[in-house]
C-alpha positions as CSV (number, residue, x, y, z in Angstrom):
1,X,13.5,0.0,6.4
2,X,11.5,3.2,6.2
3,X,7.6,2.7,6.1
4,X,6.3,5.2,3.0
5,X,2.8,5.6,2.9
6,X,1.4,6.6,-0.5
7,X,-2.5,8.2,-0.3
8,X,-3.6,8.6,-3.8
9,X,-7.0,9.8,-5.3
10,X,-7.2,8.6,-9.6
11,X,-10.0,9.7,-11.8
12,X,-9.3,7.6,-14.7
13,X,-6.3,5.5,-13.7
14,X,-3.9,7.7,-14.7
15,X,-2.5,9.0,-11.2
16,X,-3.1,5.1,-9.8
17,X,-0.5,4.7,-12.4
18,X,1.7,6.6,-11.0
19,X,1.2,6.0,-7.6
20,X,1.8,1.8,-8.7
21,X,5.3,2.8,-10.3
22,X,5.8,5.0,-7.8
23,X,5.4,2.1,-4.9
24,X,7.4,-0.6,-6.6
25,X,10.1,1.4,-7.1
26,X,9.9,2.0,-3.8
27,X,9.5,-1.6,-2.7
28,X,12.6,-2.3,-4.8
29,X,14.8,-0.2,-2.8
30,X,13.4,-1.7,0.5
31,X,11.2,0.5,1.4
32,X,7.6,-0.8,3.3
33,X,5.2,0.7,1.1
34,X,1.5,0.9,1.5
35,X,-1.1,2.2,-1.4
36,X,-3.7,3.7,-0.1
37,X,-7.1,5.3,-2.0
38,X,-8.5,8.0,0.2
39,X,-11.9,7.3,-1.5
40,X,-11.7,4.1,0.0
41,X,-10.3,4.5,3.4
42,X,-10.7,2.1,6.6
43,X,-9.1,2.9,9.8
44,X,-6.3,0.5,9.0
45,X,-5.7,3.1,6.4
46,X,-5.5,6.2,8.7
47,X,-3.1,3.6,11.0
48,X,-0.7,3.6,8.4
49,X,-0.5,7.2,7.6
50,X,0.0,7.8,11.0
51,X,2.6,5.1,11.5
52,X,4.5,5.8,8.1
53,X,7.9,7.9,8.4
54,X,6.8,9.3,4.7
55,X,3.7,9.9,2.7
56,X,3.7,10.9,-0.5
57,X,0.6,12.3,-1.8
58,X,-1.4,12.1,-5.6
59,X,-3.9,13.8,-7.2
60,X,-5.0,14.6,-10.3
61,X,-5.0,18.4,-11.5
62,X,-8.7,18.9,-12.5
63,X,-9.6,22.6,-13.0
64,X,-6.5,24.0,-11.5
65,X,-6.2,22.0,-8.4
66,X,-6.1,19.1,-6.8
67,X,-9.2,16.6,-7.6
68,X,-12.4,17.1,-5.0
69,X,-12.0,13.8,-3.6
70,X,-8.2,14.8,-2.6
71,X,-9.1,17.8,-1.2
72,X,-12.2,16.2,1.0
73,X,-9.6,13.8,2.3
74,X,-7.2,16.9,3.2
75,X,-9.9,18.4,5.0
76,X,-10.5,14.8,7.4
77,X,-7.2,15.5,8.7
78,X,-7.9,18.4,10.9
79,X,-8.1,16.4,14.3
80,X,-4.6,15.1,13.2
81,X,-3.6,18.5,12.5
82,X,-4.8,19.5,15.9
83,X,-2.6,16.9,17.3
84,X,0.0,18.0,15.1
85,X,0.2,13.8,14.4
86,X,2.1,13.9,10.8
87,X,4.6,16.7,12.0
88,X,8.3,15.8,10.9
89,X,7.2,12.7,8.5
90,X,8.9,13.5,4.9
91,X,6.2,14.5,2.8
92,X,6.1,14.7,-0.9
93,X,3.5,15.0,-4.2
94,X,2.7,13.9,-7.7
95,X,0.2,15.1,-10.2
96,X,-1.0,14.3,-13.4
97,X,-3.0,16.4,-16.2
98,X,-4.1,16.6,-20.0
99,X,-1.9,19.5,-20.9
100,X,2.0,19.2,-20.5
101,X,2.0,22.5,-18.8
102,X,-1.4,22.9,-17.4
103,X,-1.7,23.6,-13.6
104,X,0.2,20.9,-12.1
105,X,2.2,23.7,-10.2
106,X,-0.9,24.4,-8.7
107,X,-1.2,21.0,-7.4
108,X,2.0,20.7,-6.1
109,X,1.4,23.9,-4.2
110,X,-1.3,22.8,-2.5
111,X,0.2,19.8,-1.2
112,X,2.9,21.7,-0.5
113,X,0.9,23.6,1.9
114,X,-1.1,21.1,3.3
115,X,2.1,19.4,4.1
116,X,3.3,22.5,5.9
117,X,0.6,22.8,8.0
118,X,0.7,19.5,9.2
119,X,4.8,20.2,10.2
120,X,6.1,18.1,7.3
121,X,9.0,18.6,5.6
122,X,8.9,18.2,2.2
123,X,10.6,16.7,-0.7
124,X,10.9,18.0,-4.1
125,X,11.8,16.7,-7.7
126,X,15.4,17.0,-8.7
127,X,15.6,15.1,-12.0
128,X,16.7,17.3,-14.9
129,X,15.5,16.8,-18.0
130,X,16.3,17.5,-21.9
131,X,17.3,20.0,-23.7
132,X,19.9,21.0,-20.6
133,X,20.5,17.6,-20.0
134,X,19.8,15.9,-23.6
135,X,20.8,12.4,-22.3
136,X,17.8,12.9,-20.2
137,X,15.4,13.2,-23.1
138,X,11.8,12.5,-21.7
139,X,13.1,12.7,-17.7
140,X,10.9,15.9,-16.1
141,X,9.4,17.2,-19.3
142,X,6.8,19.3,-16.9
143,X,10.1,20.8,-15.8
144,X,8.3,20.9,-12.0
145,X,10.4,21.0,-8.8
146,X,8.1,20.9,-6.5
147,X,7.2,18.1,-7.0
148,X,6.3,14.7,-10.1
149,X,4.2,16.1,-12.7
150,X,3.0,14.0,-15.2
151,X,1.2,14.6,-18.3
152,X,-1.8,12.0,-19.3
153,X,-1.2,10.2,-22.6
154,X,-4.8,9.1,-24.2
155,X,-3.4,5.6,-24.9
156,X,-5.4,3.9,-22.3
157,X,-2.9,0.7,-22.4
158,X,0.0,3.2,-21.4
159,X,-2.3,6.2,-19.6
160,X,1.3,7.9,-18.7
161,X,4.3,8.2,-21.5
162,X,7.6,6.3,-20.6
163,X,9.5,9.3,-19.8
164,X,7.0,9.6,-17.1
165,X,6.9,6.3,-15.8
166,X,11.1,7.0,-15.6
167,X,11.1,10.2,-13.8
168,X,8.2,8.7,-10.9
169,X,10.9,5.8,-10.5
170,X,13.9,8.3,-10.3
171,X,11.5,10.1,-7.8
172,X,11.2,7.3,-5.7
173,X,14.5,6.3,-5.3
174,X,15.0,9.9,-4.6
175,X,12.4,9.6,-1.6
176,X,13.9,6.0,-0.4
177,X,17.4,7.7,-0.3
178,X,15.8,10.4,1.3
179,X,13.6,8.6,3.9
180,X,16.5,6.3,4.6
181,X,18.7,8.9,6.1
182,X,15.8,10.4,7.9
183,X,14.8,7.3,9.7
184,X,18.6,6.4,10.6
């Protein structure tokens, strides 16, 4: 049973969202799964990064990047960067922004990178959407690779459309699948 660590950062729920569907899909292909908020972090938390044999990673695109609070918890990792602690986990990202293009790209790049640095190897996003798929209608509508990218919805009750929600679950079976061979 692979242990998948998911370290989050959500402004106004939207990425939490994600991150929720993102773990019980995960839990429902047998996965150990622990949510963690790196605004909130114990030491329990940092055990669990370091123990997991995944972490995906979320943020929300403000301004081009990842959200502040992401970034201040990329930058406590240096001592375990050092140590070169995360190297060969499976690492992988998800974003979420106003604009259904946006910068999300820009995101994923610089999880991307952070991942690299830490000797990760990384998974991407392989769900193809409509119009090449049309039976996919809603599936990937960012049309990102990299990683999930998400587009906010202002419906507070929803925060992420449904096509959304679909493509994080399809991206977390994709990462059980994945983390399951890597941990055999």
């Amino acid at each position: 049973m692979p242990d998948i660590a998911i370290a989050y950062v959500s402004g106004r729920g939207h990425t939490r969202r994600l991150a929720e569907e993102i773990a019980a899909e995960l839990g429902a292909q047998e996965c150990h799964v622990r949510l963690i908020d790196v605004e909130v972090m114990f030491k329990k938390d940092w055990d669990a990064l370091d123990a997991a044999d995944a972490i995906v990673m979320g943020a929300p695109t403000y301004m081009g990047s990842a959200a502040a609070a992401f970034k201040a918890f990329m930058d406590e990792t240096g001592d375990i960067w050092a140590r070169q602690g995360w190297c060969d986990k499976l690492a992988a990202g998800f974003t979420v922004a106003t604009f259904p293009g946006g910068d999300k790209l820009s995101t994923l790049m610089q999880l991307t990178v952070f991942a690299a640095q830490h000797g990760m190897i990384w998974v991407g996003q392989n769900q193809i959407g409509a119009p090449v798929m049309k039976e996919n209608e809603g599936i990937n509508q960012s049309g990102a690779w990299l990683g999930l990218a998400a587009t906010s919805v202002r419906d507070k009750a929803q925060l992420v459309s449904e096509g959304d929600l679909e493509t994080a679950r399809r991206f977390a079976r994709r990462l059980a699948k994945t983390a399951t061979r890597w941990t055999r």
